[in-house]
N, C-alpha and C positions, 0 to 999 in steps of 0.2 A: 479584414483586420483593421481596429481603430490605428489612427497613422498615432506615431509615437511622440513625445516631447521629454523634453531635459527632466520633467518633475516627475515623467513616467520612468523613465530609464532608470534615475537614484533610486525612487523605492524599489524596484526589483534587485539593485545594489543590495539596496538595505539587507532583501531577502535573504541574499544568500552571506550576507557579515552573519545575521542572526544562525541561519543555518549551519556554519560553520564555529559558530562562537558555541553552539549548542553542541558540536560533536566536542571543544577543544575542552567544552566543562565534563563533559563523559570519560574522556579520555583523561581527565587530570584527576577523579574521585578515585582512577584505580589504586590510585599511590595511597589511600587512607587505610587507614588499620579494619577491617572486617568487624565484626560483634562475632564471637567466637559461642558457639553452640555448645553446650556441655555434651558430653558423649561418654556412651558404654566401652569399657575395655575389650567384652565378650559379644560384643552386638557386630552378626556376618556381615549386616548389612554396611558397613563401613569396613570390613577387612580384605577389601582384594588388593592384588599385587599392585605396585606403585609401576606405570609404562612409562618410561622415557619417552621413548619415541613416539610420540604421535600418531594417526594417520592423517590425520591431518590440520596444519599448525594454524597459530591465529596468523602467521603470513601467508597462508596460501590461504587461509580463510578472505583474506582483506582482497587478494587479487581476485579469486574465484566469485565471491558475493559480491563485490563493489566495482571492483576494475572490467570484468567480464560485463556484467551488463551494462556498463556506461558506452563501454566501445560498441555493443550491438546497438542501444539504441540512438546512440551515434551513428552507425553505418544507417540503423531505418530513418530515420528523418532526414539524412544528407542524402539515400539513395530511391526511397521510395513513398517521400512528401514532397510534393501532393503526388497523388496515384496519375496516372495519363488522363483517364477522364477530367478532374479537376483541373489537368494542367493547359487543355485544353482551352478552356474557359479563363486562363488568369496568365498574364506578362511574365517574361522569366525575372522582371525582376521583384515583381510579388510572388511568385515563385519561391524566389530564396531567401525572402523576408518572409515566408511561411515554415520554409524548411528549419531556419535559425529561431524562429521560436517554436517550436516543436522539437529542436534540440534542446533549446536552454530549460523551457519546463519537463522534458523527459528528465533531463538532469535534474534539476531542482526535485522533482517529487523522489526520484531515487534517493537525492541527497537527502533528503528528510527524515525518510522511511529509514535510511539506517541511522543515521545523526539520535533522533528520536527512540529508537529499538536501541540503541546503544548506551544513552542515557538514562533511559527506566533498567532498562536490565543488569547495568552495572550497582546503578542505586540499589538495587532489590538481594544483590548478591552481600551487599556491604550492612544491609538495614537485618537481615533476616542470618546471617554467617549459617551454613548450613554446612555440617560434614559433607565430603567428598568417598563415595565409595570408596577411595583407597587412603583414608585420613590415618588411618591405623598404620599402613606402611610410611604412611609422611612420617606420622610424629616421633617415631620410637619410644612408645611411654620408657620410662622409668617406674616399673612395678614394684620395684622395693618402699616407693614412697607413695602408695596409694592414696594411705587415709590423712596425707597434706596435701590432697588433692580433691578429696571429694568433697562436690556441691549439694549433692542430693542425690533420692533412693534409700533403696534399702542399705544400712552402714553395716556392711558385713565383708568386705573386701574385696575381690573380683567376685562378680558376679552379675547379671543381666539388669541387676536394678539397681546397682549403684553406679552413677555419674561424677566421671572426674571434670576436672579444667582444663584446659589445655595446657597450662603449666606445666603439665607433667611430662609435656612432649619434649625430646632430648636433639631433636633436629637443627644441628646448626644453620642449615641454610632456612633464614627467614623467608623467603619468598616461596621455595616451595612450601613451608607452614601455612603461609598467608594463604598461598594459593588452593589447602585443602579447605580452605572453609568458605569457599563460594561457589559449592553446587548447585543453589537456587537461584533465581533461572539457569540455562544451560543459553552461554553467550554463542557458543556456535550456533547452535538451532536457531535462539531469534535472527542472532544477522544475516544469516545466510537465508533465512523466510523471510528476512525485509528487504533484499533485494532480488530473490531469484522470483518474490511471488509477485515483487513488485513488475518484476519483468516478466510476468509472465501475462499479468492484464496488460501490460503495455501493447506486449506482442497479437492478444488476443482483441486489444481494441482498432490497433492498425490494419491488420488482417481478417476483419470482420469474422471472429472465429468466436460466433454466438451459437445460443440454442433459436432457434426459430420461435417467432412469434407472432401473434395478429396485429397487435398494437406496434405497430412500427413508427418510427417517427415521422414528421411531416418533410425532413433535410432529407430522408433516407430516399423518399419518391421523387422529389424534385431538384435532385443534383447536389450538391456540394451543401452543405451546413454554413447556415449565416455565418455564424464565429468565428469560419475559417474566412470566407472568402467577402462576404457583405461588408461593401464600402461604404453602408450606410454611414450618418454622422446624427447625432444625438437631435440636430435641429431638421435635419429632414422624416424624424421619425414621427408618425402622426401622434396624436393625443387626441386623449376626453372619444368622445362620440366614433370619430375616424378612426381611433386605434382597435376600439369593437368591432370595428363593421369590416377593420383590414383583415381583425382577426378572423371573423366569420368567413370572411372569401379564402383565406388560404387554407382554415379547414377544408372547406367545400371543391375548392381547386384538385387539393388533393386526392380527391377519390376518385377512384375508379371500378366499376360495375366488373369486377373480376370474382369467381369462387375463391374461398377460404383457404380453401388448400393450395391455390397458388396464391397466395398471400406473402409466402415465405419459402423457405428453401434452407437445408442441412450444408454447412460447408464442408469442403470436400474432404477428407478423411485424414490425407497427410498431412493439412494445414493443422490439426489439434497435435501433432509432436511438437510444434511449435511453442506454444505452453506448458505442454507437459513433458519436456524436455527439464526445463529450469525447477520445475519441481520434484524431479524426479533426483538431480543434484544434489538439491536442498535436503531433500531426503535422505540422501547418501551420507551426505557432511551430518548431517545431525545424529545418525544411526551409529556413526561412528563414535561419538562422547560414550555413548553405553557402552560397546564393546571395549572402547579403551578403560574403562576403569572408573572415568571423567562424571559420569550423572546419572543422578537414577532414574529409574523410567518418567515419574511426573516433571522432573527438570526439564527431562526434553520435551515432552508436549508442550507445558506453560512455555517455554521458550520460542518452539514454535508457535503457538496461536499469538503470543504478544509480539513476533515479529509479521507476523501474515496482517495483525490488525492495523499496523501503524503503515503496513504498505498499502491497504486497502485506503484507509484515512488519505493517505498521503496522494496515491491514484486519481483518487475522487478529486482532491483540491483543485490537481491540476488537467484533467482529463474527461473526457464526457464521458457518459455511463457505454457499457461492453453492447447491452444487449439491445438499449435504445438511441445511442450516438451514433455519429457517423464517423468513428477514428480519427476525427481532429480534437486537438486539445482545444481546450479552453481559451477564448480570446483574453488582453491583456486588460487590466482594468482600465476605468475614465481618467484621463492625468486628473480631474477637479477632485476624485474620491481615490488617490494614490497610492495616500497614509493613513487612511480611515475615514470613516461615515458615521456622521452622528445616529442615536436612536428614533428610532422609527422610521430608516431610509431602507430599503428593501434591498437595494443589493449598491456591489460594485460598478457596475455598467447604469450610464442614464441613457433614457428611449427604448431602452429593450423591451420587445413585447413578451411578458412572461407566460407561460403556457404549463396549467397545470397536468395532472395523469390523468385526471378528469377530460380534460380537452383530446385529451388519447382516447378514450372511450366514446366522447361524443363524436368525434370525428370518424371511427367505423362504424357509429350507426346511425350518422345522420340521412337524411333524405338527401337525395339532388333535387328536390321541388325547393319552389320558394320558401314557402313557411319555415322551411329547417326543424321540423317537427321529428321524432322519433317513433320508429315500429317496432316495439320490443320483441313482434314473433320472427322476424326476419335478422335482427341485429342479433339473437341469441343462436344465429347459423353464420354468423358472421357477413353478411351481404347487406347493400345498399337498397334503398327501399323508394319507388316512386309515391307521391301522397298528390291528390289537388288538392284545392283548397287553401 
C-alpha cells in the first residue's frame, strides 16, 4: 500500500463531507411538496385499504440495509483482512493499516450506494408524484364536488375517464396526502438493494465466491495483489522500454504447463449463502411495499434495479472486480493526483503498470519459448505451447 501523507488523508476527508452532504441533500427534498398526479375516482388500481402498520418501517429499513451491513463489513476487514496466507507475508503493523483501509473503503462504497440510491429515488418520487395503491383510502374525495375538480377525461362525472385533482381529497393529515403520491420509485426496494447488494459483492469479493474461469489474474497465482501488499514507490517503478519487458516476464512467470480443467475450481457450496443471504432480505423488505398497499409492481422492480446499480457503481469504485481480483480493495490514490488529474492523465496511481483484458488472453496463450509467439490450435484447449525459433 502507497505509505499515506496529510494531502492524502484530507481528500478522502473531503470524500466522505461530499458523501454525507449528498445523503443530507436527499434527506432534506423529502420535506418538498411532490407534483401530484391527477387520478380516477373508479380506477382499482389505486383503491386498496390504507395499512397503518407496516411490516416494515423506514426505521428498521435504515438499521436492516445500512446499519447491518456496516457492522458485517466491519467484523470482515477487522476479522478476516488480510487472510493468513497474506498475513504471512506482511508485518502486523501493515497488517492493520490494511485492515483499516479495507474498513474505511468497505464503508465509504456502502455509503455511497445508499447516499446516491437515496437521492435519485427520492428526486424521482417528487419529479414524477405518482398515486400510491391506497391514494383513494388517503384522500377521502369529496364526491359531491367532482366537477370542481376535474382536470381531464371524459366530463361526465364518476367514471374511468374522468380525472380529478387532488384537491378533492378531504384528508386532514398532510403528510399522509403527501405521502400518497410517491409511489415511483419504491424507496424501500432501492435502499435496501443498495446496500444488502452492495454487501453482497463485498462478501463475494472477500471470499472468493466466483464463477470459475480460465483467465485468472496474474495476483491470483502469485500470491497477494500488488494494491494490497506492494511497497513499490512510483520512482522504483520501471519506465519506457523496462516497463515492457517487466511486463513481458511477469506474463511469462506466471504460467504454468497445467490442463484447463485445473485451471480453476467451484467454491464450496455453503460459501454462496453468504451472498445470497443479503439478497434474499432485500428481497423480503421489498416484497413487502406490495403486499402492504405501498407500490405497484413496476415501483418495486425500478427501485430495485436503481438501487443494485448505484451499489454495483459504487463496489467497482472502491473494490477490485469479483471474478478477476484478489478480494483486496483498491489501493489509495498518489498524494500528487489526491484532488484530481488533469486531461489526458490515465489514472490516479503514478508508475503503475496497466494491464489490459487482452493481456489476460495473451497471457494463457503465450509460449514459454523465447520468441513469445502464439499457437492458436493449442491456446483454443486452453494450454501452454512450446515453439523454437
Amino acid at each position: 500500500m502507497r505509505a499515506s501523507s496529510p494531502r492524502l488523508v484530507l481528500s478522502y476527508v473531503l470524500d466522505w463531507i461530499v458523501i454525507i452532504l449528498i445523503a443530507i441533500v436527499a434527506a432534506a427534498i423529502t420535506y418538498v411538496e411532490p407534483n401530484h398526479r391527477p387520478f380516477s375516482l373508479v380506477d382499482p388500481n389505486i383503491s386498496f385499504p390504507y395499512v397503518e402498520k407496516e411490516k416494515v418501517s423506514t426505521s428498521v429499513l435504515f438499521v436492516t440495509s445500512l446499519l447491518a451491513p456496516a457492522i458485517i463489513i466491519t467484523i470482515v476487514a477487522l476479522a478476516f483482512v488480510p487472510s493468513s496466507t497474506a498475513l504471512n507475508q506482511s508485518s502486523k503493523i501493515r497488517s492493520w493499516r490494511h485492515k483499516l483501509w479495507e474498513w474505511n473503503v468497505g464503508w465509504m462504497g456502502l455509503a455511497l450506494s445508499c447516499a446516491l440510491t437515496a437521492l435519485f429515488t427520492n428526486a424521482l418520487k417528487l419529479l414524477i408524484g405518482k398515486p400510491r395503491p391506497d391514494l383513494l383510502s388517503r384522500c377521502q374525495p369529496d364526491r359531491s364536488q367532482i366537477s370542481s375538480h376535474t382536470l381531464g377525461g371524459i366530463l361526465d362525472g364518476v367514471s374511468e375517464g374522468t380525472l380529478v385533482s387532488w384537491t378533492i381529497c378531504q384528508q386532514t393529515d398532510r403528510d399522509i396526502l403527501k405521502d400518497g403520491f410517491q409511489s415511483y420509485p419504491s424507496g424501500h426496494a432501492s435502499f435496501t438493494f443498495a446496500g444488502f447488494f452492495y454487501l453482497a459483492l463485498f462478501l463475494s469479493s472477500k471470499f472468493a465466491i466466483r464463477l470459475p474461469s480460465l483467465l485468472a489474474r496474474f495476483s491470483s497465482r502469485n500470491g497477494p495483489s500488488p494494491s494490497a501488499f506492494s511497497a513499490t514507490t512510483p520512482s522504483e517503478t520501471p519506465s519506457g522500454d523496462s516497463a515492457t519487458s517487466g511486463k513481458r516476464s511477469q506474463i511469462l512467470s506466471a504460467q504454468q504447463e497445467t490442463p484447463c480443467r485445473d485451471e480453476a475450481a467451484a467454491p464450496p457450496v455453503y460459501l454462496i449463502l453468504l451472498p445470497l443471504i443479503p439478497i434474499c432480505i432485500a428481497t423480503y423488505i421489498a416484497s413487502t411495499r406490495f403486499s402492504d398497499f405501498r407500490h405497484h409492481g413496476f415501483d418495486i422492480l425500478f427501485g430495485a434495479v436503481l438501487g443494485i446499480m448505484f451499489a454495483y457503481i459504487s463496489f467497482k469504485m472502491y473494490q477490485s472486480p469479483v471474478n478477476s481480483g484478489d478480494g483486496w480493495a483498491w489501493g489509495p490514490r498518489t498524494p500528487s493526483k489526491a484532488f484530481g488529474i488533469g486531461i489526458g492523465t490515465p489514472g490516479y496511481v503514478e508508475g503503475a503498470v496497466r494491464f489490459k483484458k487482452s493481456d489476460d488472453v495473451e497471457a494463457g496463450q503465450m509460449s514459454s519459448g523465447t520468441d513469445g509467439r502464439l499457437s492458436s490450435s493449442k491456446s483454443e484447449r486452453g494450454q501452454l505451447t512450446h515453439q523454437n525459433g
